[in-house]
C-alpha positions as CSV (number, residue, x, y, z in Angstrom):
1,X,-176.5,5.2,-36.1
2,X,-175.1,6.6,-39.2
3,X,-171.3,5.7,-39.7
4,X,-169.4,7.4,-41.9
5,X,-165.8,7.0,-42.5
6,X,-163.8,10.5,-44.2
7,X,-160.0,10.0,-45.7
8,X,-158.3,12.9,-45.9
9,X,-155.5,12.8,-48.7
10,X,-153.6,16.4,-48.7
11,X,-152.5,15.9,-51.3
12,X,-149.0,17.1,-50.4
13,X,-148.6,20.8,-49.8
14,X,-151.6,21.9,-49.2
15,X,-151.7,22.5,-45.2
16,X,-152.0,18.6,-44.1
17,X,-149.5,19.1,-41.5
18,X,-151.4,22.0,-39.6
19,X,-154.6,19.9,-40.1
20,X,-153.3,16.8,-38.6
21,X,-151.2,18.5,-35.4
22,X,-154.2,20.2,-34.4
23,X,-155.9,16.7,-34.9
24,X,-153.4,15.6,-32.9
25,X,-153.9,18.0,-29.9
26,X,-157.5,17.5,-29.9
27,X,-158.0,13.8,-30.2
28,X,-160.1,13.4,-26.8
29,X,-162.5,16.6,-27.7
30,X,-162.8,14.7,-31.0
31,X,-163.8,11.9,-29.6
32,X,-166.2,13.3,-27.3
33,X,-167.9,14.9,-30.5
34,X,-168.0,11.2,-32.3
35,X,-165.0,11.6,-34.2
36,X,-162.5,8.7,-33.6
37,X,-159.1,9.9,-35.3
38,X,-156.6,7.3,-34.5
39,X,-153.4,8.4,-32.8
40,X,-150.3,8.5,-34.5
41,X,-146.6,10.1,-34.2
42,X,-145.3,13.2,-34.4
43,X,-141.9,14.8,-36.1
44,X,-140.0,17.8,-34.6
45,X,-142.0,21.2,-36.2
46,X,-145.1,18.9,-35.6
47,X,-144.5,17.0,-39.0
48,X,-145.8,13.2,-39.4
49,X,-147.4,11.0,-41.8
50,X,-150.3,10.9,-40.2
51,X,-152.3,7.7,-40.0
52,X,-150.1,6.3,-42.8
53,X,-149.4,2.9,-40.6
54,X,-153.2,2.7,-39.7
55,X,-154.0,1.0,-43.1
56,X,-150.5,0.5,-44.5
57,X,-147.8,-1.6,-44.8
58,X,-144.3,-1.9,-45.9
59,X,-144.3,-5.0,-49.1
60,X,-141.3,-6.4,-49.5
61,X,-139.7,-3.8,-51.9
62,X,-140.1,-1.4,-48.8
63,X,-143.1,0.4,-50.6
64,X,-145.9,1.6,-48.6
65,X,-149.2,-0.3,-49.7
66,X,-153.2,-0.9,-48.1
67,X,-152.8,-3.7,-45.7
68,X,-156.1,-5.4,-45.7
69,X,-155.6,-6.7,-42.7
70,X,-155.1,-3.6,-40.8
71,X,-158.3,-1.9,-42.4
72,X,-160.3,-5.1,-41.3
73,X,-159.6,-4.6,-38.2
74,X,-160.0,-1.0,-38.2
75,X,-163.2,-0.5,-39.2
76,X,-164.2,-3.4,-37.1
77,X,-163.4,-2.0,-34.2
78,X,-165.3,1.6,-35.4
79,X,-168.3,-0.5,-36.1
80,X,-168.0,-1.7,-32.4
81,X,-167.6,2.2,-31.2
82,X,-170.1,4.6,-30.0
83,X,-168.4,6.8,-32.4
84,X,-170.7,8.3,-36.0
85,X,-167.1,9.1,-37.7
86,X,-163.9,7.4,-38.5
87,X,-161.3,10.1,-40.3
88,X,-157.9,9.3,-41.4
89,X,-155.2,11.8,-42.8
90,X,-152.1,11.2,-44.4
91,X,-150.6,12.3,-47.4
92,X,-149.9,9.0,-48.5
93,X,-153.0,8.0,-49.0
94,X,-153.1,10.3,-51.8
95,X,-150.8,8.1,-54.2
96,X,-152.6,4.8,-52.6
97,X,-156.9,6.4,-53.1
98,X,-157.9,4.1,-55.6
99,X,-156.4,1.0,-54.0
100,X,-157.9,2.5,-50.5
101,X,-161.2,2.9,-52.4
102,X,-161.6,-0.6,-53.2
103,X,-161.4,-1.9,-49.5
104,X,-163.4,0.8,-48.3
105,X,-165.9,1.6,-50.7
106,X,-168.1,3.1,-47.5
107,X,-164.9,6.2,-47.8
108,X,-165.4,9.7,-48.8
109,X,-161.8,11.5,-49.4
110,X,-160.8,14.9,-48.6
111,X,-158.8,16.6,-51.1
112,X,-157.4,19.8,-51.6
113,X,-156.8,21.5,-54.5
114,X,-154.3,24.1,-54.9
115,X,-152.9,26.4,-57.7
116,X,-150.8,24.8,-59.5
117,X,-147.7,27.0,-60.0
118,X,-147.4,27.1,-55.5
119,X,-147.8,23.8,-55.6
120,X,-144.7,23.4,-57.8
121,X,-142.2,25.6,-56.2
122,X,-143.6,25.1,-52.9
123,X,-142.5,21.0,-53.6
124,X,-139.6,22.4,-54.9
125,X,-138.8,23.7,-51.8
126,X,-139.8,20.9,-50.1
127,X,-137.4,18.9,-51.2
128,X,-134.2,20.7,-50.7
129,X,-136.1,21.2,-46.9
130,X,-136.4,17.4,-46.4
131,X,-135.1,15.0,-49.3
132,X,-131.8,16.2,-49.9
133,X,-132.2,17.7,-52.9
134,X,-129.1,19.9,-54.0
135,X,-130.2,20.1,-58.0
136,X,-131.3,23.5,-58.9
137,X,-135.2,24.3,-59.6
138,X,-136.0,23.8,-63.7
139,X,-138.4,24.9,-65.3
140,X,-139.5,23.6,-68.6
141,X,-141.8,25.6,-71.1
142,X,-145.1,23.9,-69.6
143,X,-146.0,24.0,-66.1
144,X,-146.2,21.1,-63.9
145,X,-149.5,19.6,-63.2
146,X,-148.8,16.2,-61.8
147,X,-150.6,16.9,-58.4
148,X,-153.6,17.9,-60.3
149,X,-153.4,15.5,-62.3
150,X,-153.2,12.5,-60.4
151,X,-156.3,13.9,-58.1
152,X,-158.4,13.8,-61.6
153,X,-157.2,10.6,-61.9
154,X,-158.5,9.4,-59.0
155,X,-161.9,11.5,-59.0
156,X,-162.7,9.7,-62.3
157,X,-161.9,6.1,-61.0
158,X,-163.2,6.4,-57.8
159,X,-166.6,9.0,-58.8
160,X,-166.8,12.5,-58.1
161,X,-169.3,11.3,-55.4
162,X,-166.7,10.0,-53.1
163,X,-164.5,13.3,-52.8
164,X,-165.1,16.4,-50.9
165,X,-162.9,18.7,-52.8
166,X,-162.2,22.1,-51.2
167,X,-160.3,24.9,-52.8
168,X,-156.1,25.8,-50.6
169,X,-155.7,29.9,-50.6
170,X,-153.5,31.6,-49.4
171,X,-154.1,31.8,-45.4
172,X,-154.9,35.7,-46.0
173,X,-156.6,35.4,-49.1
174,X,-160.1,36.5,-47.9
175,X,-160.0,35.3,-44.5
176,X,-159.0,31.8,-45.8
177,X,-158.2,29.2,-42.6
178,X,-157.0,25.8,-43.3
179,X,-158.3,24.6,-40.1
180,X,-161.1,26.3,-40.0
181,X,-161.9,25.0,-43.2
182,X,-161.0,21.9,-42.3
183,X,-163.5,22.1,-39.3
184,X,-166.4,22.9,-41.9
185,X,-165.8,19.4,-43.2
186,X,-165.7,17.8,-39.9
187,X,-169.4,20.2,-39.1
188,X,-167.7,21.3,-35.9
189,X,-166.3,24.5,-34.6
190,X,-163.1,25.4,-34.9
191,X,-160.1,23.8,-33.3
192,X,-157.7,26.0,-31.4
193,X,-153.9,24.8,-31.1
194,X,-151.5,25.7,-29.5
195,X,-148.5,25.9,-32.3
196,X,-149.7,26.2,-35.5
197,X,-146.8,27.2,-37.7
198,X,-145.9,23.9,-39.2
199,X,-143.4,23.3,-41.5
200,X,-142.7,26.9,-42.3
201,X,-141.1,28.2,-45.4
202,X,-137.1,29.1,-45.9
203,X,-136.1,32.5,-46.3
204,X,-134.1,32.2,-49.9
205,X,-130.6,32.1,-48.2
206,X,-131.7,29.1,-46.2
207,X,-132.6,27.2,-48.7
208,X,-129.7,27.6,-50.5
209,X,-127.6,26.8,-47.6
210,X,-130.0,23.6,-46.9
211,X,-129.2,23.3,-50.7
212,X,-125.3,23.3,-50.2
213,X,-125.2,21.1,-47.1
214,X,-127.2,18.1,-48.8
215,X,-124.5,17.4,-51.0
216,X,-122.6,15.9,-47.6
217,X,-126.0,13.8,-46.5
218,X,-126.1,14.7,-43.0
219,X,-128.9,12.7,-42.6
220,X,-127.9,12.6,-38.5
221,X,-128.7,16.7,-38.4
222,X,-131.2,17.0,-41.2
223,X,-134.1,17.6,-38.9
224,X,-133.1,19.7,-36.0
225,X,-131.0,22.1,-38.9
226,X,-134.4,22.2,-41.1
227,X,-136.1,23.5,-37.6
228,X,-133.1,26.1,-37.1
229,X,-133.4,27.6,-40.4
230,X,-137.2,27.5,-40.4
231,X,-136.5,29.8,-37.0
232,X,-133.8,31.8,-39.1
233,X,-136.2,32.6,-42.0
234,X,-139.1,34.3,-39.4
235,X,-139.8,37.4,-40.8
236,X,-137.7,37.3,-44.1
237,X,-139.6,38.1,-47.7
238,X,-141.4,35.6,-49.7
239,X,-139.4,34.8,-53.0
240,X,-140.0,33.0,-56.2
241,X,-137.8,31.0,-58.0
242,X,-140.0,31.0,-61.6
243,X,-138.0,33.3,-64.1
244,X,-140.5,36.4,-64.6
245,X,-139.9,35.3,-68.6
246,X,-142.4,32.2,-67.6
247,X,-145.1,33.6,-65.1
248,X,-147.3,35.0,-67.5
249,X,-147.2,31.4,-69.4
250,X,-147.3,29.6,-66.1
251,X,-150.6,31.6,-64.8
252,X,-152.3,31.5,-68.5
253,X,-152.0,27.5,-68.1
254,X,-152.5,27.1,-64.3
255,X,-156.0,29.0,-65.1
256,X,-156.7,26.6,-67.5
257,X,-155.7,23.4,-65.5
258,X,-158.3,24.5,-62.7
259,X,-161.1,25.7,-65.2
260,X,-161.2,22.2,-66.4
261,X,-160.9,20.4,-63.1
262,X,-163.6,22.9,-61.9
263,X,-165.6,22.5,-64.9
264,X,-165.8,19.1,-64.5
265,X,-165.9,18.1,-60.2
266,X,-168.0,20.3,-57.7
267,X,-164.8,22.2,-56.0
268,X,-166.4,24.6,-52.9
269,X,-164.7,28.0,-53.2
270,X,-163.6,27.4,-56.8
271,X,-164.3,30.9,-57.9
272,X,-162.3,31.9,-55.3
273,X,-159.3,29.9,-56.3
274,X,-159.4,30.8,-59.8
275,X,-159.8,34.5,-58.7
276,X,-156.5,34.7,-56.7
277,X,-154.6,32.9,-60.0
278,X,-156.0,35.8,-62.0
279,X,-155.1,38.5,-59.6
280,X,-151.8,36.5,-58.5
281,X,-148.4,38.6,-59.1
282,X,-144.9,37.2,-59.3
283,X,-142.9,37.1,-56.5
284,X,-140.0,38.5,-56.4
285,X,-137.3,36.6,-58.1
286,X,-134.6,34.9,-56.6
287,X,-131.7,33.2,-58.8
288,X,-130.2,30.2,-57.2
289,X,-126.9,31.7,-56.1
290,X,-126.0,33.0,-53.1
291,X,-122.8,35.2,-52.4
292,X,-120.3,34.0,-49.8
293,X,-121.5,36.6,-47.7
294,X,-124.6,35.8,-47.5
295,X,-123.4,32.0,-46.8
296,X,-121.1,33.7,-43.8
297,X,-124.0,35.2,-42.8
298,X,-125.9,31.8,-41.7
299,X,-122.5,30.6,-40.6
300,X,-122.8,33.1,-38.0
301,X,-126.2,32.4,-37.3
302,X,-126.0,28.6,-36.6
303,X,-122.6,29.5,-34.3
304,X,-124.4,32.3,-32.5
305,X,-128.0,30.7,-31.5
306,X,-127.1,27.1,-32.3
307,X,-123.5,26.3,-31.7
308,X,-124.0,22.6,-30.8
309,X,-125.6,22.2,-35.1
310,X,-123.0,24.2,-35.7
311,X,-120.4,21.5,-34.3
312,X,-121.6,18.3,-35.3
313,X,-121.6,20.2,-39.4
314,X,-118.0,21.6,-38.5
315,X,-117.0,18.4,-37.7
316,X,-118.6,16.7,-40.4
317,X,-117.4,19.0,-43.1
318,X,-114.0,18.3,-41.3
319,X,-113.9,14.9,-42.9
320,X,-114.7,15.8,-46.6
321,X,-111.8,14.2,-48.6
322,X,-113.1,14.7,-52.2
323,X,-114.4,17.7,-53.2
324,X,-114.5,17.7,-56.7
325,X,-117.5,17.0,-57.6
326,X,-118.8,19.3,-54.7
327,X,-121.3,22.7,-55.4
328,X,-119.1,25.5,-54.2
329,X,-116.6,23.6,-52.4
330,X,-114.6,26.5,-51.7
331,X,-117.1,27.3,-48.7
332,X,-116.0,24.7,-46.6
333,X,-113.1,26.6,-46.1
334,X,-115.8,29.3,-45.1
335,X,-117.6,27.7,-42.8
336,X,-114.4,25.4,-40.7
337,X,-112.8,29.0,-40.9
338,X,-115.6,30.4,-38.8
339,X,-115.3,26.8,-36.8
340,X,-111.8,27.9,-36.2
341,X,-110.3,24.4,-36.7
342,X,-106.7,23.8,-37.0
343,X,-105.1,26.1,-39.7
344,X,-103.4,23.2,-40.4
345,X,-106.3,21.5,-42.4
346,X,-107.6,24.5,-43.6
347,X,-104.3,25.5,-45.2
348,X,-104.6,22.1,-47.1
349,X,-107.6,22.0,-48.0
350,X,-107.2,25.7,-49.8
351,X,-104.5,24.1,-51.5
352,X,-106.9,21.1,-52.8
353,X,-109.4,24.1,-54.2
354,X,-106.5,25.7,-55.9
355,X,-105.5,22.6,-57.8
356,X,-109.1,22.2,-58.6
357,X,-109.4,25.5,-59.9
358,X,-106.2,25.2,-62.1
């Protein structure tokens, strides 16, 4: 029998997590095909890391890095399966390909490969959604490649031979599925799940907010409030956070960053991807400041639909001694107003934002 291990890599932002939960779902009918895809956890929103701890391991600095060990016995264990296919996915492996490479030389990688200027807001986003972020998006005169970058990196250390690189769109763009393009890969029919929205987008107001509320480090209620205002930006219009000024710059080199990785790796619906960066218009744009009534707005929200969130923050915002050095502090009043704690502690902590103010 002919064995063939695939590693799929992401990289980050380009659909791994609606790739891997329907992975998840369908593990048995995978395996009935030949497929064995190791089992792994799952987030709330249907987030993980994948296989990350199938062939990693923590060093001593706490860094994620190939365990030898654990591939060993891995791909033992395949070798001793009825199975024709071993396939791993994590996003992790992305950073970790070449090391990965080395101990598996028998691996082809999966990689997608995404425009560039999405993939920088989109991480952006990211991390105000997950990594506390609270810093405001920047934007320099040349756009950010470093995703790109790193893949042809890795494409020319490990051989163009070893990847499978397939072109992210849009989910619309042209009938574009992830999955289903995922499934072309895999050379088996498509994989229905039963929740695919993963790790949906923030409308612009709930980003800010998430933006505002990292400052405090509620790591306790950072994952159940990402899924509330994921549910609270349903419906609401897609933004952009690039200053028009820049798009036409930003699109001129994001062209030119995929011509050459194009030029140079065989990428399959790569006219496709450089046709929607051609035809691709700016969002509309958002500038990173919300008005107190939009804030207010949320505030209701969470104390409407989601009053036990809307606690565990009231109480937590309850405790804030120094707000200094806090974005907008004046919205705590906002939001333990709409709490309705004592007017006691409100009425001295408008006091401490006036003396700031003066």
């Amino acid at each position: 029998m002919n064995k063939r291990i695939l590693i799929h890599v992401g990289p980050p932002k380009s659909g791994t997590s609606a790739i891997q939960l329907a992975l998840l779902q369908h593990r048995d009918t995978l395996s009935q095909m030949g497929i064995n895809y190791p089992t792994h956890g799952l987030g709330a929103n249907g987030i993980s890391s994948g296989n990350l701890e199938a062939i990693l391991s923590l060093d001593c600095n706490n860094k994620w890095q190939v365990c030898e060990d654990k591939i060993s016995s891995l791909i033992a264990e395949f070798n001793n399966s009825t199975q024709h296919t071993l396939l791993l996915s994590s996003e992790y492996f992305f950073y970790l390909a070449k090391e990965i490479a080395v101990l598996i030389p028998q691996a082809k990688f999966i990689a997608y490969v995404r425009c560039p200027i999405d993939t920088y807001e989109s991480s952006y986003n990211q991390s105000i959604k997950r990594h506390m972020n609270c810093g405001p998006a920047e934007f320099s005169k040349n756009l950010h490649t470093t995703t790109l970058n790193i893949l042809s990196e890795a494409v020319e250390v490990i051989g163009s031979k070893k990847f499978i690189l397939r072109a992210y769109l849009p989910f619309s763009e042209d009938g574009f599925d992830i999955l289903k393009d995922f499934c072309t890969v895999l050379d088996i029919s498509n994989l229905q799940v039963t929740k695919y929205s993963t790790n949906s987008s923030y409308a612009f107001e709930a980003l800010e907010f998430k933006r505002w509320i990292n400052q405090f480090s509620l790591l306790n209620l950072d994952t159940l409030l990402d899924e509330v205002l994921q549910e609270y930006s349903r419906g609401k219009e897609h933004f952009s956070l690039l200053p028009p000024t820049l798009f036409e710059n930003y699109q001129k080199q994001a062209l030119t960053s995929i011509r050459d990785f194009v030029n140079s790796n065989r990428v399959y619906n790569a006219k496709e991807l450089i046709a929607y960066i051609q035809k691709r218009t700016s969002l509309p744009h958002k500038s990173q400041l919300i008005s107190d009534t939009e804030f207010e707005k949320i505030c209701e929200f969470l104390k409407n639909s989601h009053p036990v969130i809307f606690k565990e923050i009231g109480i937590a915002l309850n405790k804030v001694q120094n707000t200094c050095s806090l974005q907008a502090p004046h919205r705590i009043k906002i939001f333990l107003t709409k709490y309705q704690l004592k007017r006691g502690f409100i009425s001295k902590l408008g006091t401490a934002l006036n003396s700031i103010k003066r």
